[in-house]
C-alpha positions in Angstrom: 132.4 84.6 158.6 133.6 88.1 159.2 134.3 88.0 154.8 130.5 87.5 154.5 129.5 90.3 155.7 131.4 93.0 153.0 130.4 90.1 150.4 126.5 90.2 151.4 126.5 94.1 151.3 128.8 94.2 147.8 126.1 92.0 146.4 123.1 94.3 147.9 124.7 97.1 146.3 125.2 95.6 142.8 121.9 94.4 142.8 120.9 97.8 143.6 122.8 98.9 141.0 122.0 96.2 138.2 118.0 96.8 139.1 118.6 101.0 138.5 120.3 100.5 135.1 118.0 98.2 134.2 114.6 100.9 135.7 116.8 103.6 133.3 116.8 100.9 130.4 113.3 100.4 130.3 112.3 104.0 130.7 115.3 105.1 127.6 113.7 102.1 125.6 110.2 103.5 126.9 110.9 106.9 125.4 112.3 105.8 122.1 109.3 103.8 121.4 107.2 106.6 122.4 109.2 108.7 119.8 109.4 106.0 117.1 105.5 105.6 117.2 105.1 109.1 116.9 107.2 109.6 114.0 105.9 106.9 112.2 102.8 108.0 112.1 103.5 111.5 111.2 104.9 109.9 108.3 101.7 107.7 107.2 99.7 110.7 107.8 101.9 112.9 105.2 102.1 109.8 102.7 98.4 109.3 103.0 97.6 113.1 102.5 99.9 113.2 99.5 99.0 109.4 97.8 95.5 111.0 98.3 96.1 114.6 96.6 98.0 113.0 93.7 95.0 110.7 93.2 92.6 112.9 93.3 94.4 114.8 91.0 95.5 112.0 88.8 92.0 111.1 88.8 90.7 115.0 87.4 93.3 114.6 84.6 92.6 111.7 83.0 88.6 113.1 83.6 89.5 116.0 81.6 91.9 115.3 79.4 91.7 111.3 78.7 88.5 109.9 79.0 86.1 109.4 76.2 82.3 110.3 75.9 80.0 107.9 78.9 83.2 106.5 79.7 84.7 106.7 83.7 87.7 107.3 85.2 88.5 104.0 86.4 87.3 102.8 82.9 89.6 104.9 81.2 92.6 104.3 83.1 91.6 100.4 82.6 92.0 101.3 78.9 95.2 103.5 79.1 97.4 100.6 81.1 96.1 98.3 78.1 97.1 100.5 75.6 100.5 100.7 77.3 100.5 97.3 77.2 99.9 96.7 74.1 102.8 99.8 73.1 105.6 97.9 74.9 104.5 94.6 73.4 104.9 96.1 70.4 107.7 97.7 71.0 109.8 94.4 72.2 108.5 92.8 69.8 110.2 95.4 67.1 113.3 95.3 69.2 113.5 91.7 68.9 112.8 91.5 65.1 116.4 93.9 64.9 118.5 91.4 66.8 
């Protein structure tokens, strides 16, 4: 009996122990999701700022420079990827023929 008293307070102190590294764990883990979320978004804000500024420039481009008369820009870039298309079809095609 007199052993049970140093055992009950050893196990009063590691469970005061185990339950502060586990308060810390949760607050470290806390704070690193806290920091992940944070950063993450930066990031989709900047990607969707710059997917939008090369879009709308993209999109000005083929306005100016690629579309023909009464056609849009959606239509013209419908017509460009078919063209493309067609060009590598074309071109496998030729690469074929020289095997």
């Amino acid at each position: 009996m007199a052993n049970s008293k140093p055992e009950e307070t050893g196990k009063k102190i590691e469970e005061g122990v185990v339950g502060g590294y586990k308060k810390i764990e949760e607050s470290v883990v806390g704070g690193y999701k806290k920091i992940e979320e944070s950063v993450v978004g930066g990031y989709k804000k900047i990607e969707d700022g710059v997917v939008g500024g090369f879009t709308k420039i993209s999109d000005k481009f083929v306005d100016s420079f690629l579309t023909r008369d009464g056609e849009t820009v959606d239509e013209a870039k419908a017509r460009l990827a078919k063209e493309q298309a067609e060009r590598e079809k074309a071109g496998k095609n030729e690469a074929e023929k020289q095997v």
